[in-house]
C-alpha positions in Angstrom: -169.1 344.6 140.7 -171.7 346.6 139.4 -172.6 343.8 136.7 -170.9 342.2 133.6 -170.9 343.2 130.6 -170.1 341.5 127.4 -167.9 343.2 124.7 -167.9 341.5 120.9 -165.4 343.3 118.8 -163.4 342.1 116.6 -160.3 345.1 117.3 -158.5 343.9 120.1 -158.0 347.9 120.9 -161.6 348.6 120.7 -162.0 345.7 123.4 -159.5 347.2 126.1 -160.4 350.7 125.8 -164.2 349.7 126.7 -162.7 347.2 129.7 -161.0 350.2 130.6 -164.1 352.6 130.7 -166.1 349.9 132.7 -163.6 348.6 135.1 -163.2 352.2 136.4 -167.2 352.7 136.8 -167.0 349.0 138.6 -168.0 346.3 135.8 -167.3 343.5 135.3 -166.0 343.0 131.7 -165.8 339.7 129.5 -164.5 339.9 125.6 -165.1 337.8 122.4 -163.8 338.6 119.0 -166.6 336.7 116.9 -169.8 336.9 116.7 -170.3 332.9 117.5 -167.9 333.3 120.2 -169.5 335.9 121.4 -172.9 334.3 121.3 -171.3 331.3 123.2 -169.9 333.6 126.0 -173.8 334.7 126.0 -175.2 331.7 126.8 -172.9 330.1 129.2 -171.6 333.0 131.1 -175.2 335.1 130.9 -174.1 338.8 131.6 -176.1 341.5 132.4 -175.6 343.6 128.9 -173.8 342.9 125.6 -171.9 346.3 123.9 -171.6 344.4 120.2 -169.5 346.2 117.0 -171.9 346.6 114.1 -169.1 344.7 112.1 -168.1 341.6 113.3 -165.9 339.4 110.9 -168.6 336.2 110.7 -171.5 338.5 111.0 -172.9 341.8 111.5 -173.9 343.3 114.6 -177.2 343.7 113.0 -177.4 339.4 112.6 -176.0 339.2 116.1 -179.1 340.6 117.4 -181.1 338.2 116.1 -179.5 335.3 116.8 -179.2 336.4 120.9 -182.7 337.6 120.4 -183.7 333.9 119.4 -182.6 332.5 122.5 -184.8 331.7 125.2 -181.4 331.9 127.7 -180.5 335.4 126.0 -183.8 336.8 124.9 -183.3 339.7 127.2 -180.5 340.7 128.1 -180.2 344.3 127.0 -177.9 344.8 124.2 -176.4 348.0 122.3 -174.4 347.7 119.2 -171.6 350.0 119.0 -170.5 351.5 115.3 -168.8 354.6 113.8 -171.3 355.7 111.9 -174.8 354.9 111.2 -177.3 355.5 108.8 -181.0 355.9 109.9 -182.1 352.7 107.5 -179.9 350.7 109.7 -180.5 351.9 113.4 -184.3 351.3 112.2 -183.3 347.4 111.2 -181.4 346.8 114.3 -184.0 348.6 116.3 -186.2 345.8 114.8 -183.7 342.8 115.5 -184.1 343.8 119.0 -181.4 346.2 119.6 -181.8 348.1 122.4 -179.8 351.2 121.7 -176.8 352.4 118.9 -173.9 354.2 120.3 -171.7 356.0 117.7 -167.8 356.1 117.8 -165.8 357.5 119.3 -167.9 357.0 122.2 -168.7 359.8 124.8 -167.8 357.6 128.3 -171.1 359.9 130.4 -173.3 359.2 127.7 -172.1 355.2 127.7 -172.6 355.1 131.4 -175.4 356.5 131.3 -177.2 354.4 129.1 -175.8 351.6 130.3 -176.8 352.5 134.0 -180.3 352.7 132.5 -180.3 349.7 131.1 -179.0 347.6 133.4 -182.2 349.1 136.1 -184.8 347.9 133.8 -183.2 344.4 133.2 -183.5 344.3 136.9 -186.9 345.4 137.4 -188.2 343.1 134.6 -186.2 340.5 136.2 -187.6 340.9 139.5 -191.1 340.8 138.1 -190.2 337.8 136.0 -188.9 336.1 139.5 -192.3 337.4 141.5 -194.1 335.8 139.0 -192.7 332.6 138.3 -192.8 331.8 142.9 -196.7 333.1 142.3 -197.0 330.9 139.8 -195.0 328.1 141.3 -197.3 328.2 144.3 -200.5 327.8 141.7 -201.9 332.0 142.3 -200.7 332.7 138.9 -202.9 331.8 135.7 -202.1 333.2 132.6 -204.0 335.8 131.5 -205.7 336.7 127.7 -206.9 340.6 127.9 -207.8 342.7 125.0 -205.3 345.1 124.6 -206.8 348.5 124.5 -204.8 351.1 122.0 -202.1 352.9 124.2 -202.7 356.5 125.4 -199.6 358.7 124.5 -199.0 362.2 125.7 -196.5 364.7 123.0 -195.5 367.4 125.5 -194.0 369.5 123.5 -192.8 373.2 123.6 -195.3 374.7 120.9 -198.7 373.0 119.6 -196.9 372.8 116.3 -194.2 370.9 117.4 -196.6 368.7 119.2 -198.9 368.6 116.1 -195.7 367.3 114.0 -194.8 364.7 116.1 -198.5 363.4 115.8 -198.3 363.5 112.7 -195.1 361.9 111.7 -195.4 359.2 114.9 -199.2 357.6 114.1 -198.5 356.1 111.2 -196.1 353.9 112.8 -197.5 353.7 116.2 -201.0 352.7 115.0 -202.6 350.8 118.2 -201.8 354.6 120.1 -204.4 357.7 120.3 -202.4 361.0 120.5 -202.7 364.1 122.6 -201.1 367.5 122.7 -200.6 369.1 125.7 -198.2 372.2 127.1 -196.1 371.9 130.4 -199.2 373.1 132.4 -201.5 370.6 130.7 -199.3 368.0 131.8 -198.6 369.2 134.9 -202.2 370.0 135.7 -202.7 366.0 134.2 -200.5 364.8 137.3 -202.8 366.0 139.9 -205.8 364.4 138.2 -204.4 362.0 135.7 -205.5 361.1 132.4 -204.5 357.4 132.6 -201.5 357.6 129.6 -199.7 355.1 128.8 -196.6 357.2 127.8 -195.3 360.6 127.4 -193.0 362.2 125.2 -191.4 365.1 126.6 -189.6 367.9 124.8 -186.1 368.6 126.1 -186.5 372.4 125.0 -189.1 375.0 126.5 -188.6 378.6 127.9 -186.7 377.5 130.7 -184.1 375.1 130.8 -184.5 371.8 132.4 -188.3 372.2 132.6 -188.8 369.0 130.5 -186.5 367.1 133.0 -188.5 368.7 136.0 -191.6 366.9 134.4 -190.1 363.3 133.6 -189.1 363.9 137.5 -192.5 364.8 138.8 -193.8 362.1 136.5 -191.8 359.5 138.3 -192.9 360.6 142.0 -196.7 359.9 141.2 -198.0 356.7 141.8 -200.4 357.1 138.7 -197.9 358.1 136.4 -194.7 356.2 138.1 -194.7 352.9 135.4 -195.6 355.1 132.2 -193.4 355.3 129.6 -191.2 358.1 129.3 -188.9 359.3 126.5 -187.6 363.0 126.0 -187.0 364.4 122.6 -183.5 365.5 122.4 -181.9 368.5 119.8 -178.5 367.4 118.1 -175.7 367.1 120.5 -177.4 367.2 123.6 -175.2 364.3 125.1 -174.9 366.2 128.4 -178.7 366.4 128.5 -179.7 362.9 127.5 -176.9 361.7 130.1 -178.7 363.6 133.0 -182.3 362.8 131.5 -181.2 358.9 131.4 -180.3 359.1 135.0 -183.3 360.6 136.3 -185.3 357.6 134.8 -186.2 358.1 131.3 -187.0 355.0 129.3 -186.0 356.1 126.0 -184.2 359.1 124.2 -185.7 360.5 120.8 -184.7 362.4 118.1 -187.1 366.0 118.2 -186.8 366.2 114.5 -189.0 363.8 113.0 -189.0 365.2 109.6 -187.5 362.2 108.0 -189.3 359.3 107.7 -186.6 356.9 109.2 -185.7 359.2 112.3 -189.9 359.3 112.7 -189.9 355.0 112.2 -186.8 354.6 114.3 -188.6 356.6 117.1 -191.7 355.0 116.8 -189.9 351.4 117.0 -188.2 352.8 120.3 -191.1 354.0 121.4 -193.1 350.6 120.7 -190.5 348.8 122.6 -191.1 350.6 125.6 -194.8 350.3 125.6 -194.2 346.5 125.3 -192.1 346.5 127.8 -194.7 348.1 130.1 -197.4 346.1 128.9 -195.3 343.0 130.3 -194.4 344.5 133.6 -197.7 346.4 133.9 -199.2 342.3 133.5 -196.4 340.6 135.7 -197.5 343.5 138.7 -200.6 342.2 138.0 -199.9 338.9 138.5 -198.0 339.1 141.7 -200.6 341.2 143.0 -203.1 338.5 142.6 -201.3 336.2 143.9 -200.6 338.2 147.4 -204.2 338.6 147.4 -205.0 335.1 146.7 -201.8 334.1 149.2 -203.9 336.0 152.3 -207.6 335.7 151.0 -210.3 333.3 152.0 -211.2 331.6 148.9 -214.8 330.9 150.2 -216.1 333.9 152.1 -213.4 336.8 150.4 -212.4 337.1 153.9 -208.6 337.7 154.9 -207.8 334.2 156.1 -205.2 333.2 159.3 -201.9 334.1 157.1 -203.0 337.4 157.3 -204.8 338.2 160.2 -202.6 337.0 162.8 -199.3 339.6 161.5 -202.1 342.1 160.9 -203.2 341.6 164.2 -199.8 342.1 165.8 -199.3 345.2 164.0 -202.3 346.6 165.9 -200.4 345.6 169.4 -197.7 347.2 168.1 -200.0 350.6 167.2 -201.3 350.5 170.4 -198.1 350.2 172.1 -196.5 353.1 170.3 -200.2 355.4 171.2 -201.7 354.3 174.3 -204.9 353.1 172.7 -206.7 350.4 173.4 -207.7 347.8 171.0 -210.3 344.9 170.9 -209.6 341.0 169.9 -212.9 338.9 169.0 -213.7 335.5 168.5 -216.7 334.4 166.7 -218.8 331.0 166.5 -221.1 330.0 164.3 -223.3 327.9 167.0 -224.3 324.4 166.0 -222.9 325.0 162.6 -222.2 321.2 162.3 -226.1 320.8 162.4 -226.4 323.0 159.2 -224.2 320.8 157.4 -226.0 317.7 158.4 -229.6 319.0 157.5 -228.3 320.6 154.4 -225.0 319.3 153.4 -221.6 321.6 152.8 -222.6 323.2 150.0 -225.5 324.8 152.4 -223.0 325.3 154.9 -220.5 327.3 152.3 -223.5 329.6 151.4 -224.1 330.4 155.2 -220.4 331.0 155.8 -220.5 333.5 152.7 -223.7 335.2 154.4 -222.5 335.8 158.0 -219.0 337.0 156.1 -221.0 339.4 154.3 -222.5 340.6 157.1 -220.0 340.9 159.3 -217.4 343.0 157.2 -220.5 345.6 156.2 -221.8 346.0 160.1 -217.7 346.9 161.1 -215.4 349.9 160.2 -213.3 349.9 157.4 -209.9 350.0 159.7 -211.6 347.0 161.3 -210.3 344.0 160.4 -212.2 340.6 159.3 -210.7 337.0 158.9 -212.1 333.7 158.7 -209.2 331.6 160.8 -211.0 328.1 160.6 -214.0 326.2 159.3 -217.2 328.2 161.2 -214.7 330.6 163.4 -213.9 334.1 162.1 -211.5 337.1 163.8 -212.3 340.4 164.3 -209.8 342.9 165.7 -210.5 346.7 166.3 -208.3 349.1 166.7 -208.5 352.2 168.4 -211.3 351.2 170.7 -212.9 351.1 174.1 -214.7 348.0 175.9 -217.6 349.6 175.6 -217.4 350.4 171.9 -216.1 346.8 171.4 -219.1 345.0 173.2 -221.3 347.2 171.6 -220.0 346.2 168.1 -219.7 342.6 169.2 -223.3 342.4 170.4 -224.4 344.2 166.8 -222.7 341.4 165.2 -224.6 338.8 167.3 -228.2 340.7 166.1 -227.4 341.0 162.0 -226.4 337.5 162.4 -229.3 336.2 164.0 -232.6 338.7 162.8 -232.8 337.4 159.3 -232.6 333.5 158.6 -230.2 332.7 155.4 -231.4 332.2 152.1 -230.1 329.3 150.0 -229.5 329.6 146.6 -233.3 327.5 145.9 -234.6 330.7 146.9 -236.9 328.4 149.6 -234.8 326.8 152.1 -233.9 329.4 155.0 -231.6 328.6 157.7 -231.5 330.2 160.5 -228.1 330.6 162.6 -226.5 332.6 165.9 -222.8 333.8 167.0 -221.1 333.4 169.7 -218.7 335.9 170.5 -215.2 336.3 173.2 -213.9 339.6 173.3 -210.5 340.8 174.7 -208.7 343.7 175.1 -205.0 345.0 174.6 -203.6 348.2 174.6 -204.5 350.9 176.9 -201.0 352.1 178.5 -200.3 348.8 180.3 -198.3 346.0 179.4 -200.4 344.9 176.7 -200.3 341.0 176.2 -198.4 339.2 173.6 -201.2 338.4 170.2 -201.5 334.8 171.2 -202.2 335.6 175.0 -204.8 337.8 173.5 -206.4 335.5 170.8 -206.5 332.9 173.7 -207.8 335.3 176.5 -210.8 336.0 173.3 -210.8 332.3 172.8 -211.9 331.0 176.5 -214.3 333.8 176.7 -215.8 332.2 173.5 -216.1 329.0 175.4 -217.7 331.2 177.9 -220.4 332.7 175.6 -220.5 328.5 174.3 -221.1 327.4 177.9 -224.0 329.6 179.1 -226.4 329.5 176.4 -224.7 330.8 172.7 -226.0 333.5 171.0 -224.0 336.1 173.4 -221.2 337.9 173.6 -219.1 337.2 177.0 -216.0 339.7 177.8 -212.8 338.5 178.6 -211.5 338.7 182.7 -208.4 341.1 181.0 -210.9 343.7 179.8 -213.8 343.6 182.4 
């Protein structure tokens, strides 16, 4: 099943025509004839979208909203009330309960599926962040966040500057945290390649050829910059086939392109709100996750990639080299006599020469080179791409920034000085390159090499010389 769907109307008729419509696209349908009951079926059997009849017989459609709305288990599930005619007063107060859409009777069954196919991907893509989230924050990466909330940056891409001017017009006093630019087709277009940062676009379905505004909601979508903006379109009268097609191809929101009255202007500034909201939320929860990835692989002391990381990173490289031919080097690094250091001058003089020699390390590599700290004073380095040579040269580099300047504590006095010790290995090269962990061990005894005669060195492993 494509996902259930909730119908609350009180005509039994109603009811079986709309299970008939869904069961033929795939969904799953369950019915309720109340308002309570339906509210009930909401909260126990938690479908994926409600389709509720502006006039129920205990309470409007309107009152439904708010009481689904009120409940943390039903807050969002998407919900469109259904009604055979509507004035704009009252699209504009169930737009403000929290209805997500109206639908008028008789209902065109491309524009339903449509919408409802629209829906249904943003429940699930707020519902994946939502998940995301809560495991980041389960594992402790997540921390709630308190930003100032800059005003939102809305593009009117309309066919003539004095449609685009109207819109402005009629749209700020309602959408008062937004700033408001006009632009033409080009102007967007031309925005795409070197993006303005806005928040949302609304897009005029009508300019001198046809589907050029859909054309620009798609190339919208493929950018990485503009990809999570809002986007509505701005529909004539009776463009259902239109706003079906525009729906699909991933706009957020559809809006009336006559704003001229002062309800059709408030109820698409309400629908317009919601969406920014919406992205706010997800634009935060990306956030979130992200963090919590980067805290999930990250050294917490040095900023380093720690072991988590590395070691799948590292494999990856292998896997490279496999596929080109290339050789690639392995290192293992020592701090020598680092237990001395924190002896002398206790841990937190120890942390501040681990934070150094990281410093130091990931500024004297490559950027494709990679830099992990994989226990208390030993750190990885892996560089792909590379010859012996190269890699002993870079290794014995290391050895010299690490050793020519002592480290200076945070007293601005105290200055410690400290030497690496370094085993190299290599992989790749058009043989049968070695599994990771023969590798990191092959690196590994030629660090007990470098340990053995003297520290302060760099010995190669007998795989690579």
């Amino acid at each position: 099943m494509a996902g259930k769907i909730l119908i609350v109307d009180d005509v039994a008729t109603s009811r079986i025509m709309l299970k008939v419509k869904l069961s033929g696209a795939c969904y799953e349908t369950i019915q309720a004839a109340t308002g309570a009951a339906g509210l009930h079926l909401a909260r126990s059997e938690r479908p994926d979208l409600i389709l509720v009849d502006l006039h129920l017989p205990d309470m409007s459609g309107i009152e439904f909203c708010r009481h689904l709305r009120a409940d943390p288990a039903t807050g969002t599930v998407p919900l469109v009330v259904l009604t055979a005619a509507t004035d704009p007063a009252t699209r504009v107060a169930g737009l403000r309960a929290g209805a997500d859409d109206f639908l008028t009777r008789p209902i065109d069954e491309t524009l339903l599926l449509a919408r409802l196919r629209s829906l249904l991907r943003a429940r699930e893509t707020d519902e994946e962040l939502r998940l995301r989230e809560s495991t980041s924050r389960a594992l402790g990466f997540a921390e709630p966040t308190f930003e100032f909330e800059a005003p939102a940056q809305v593009a009117l891409v309309s066919s003539t500057r004095e449609r685009g001017a109207a819109w402005r017009r009629a749209l700020a006093p309602h959408l008062r945290n937004a700033q408001f630019s006009v632009l033409s087709r080009d102007e967007a277009l031309a925005n795409i390649a070197t993006p303005a940062g806005a928040d949302g676009f609304i897009i005029d379905s009508v300019f001198s050829r046809a589907g050029d505004g859909l054309e620009l909601m798609s190339e919208l979508r493929a950018r990485p910059a503009t990809r999570h903006a809002v986007v509505c379109i701005a529909l004539e009268t009776g463009m259902r086939d239109t706003a079906a097609v525009a729906l699909d191809l991933g706009a957020n929101d559809l809006l009336a392109a006559d704003l001229s009255c002062i309800e059709d202007a408030q109820e698409a500034a309400l629908r317009f709100q919601a969406q920014l909201r919406r992205k706010t939320a997800a634009d935060r929860q990306r956030a979130s996750v992200a963090d919590g990835l980067r805290m999930a692989v990250t050294d917490p002391l040095t900023g380093l990639y720690n072991r988590r990381y590395a070691l799948p990173h590292l494999a990856r490289i292998a896997e490279r080299a496999r596929e080109t031919g290339r050789q690639f080097a392995v290192m293992v690094l020592d701090l020598d006599r680092f237990k001395k250091v924190n002896d002398t001058w206790g841990h937190a003089a120890g942390d501040q020469v681990l934070c150094e020699v990281a410093q130091r390390l990931a500024t004297s590599l490559r950027e494709v080179d990679l830099v992990a700290r994989i226990g208390g004073e030993e750190f990885l380095v892996a560089m792909p791409e590379t010859t012996l040579e190269a890699a002993r040269l870079a290794a014995e580099r290391l050895c010299h920034v690490v050793q020519q300047e002592p480290v200076r504590l945070a007293d601005g006095k105290t200055r410690i000085s400290v030497t690496l010790s370094i085993g190299l290995a290599m992989g790749g090269g058009g043989t049968l390159c070695p599994e990771v962990e023969a590798l990191m061990g092959a690196a590994d005894l030629a660090l007990l090499g470098s340990k053995a005669f003297g520290r302060n060195k760099v010995t190669v492993s007998a795989n690579a010389a």
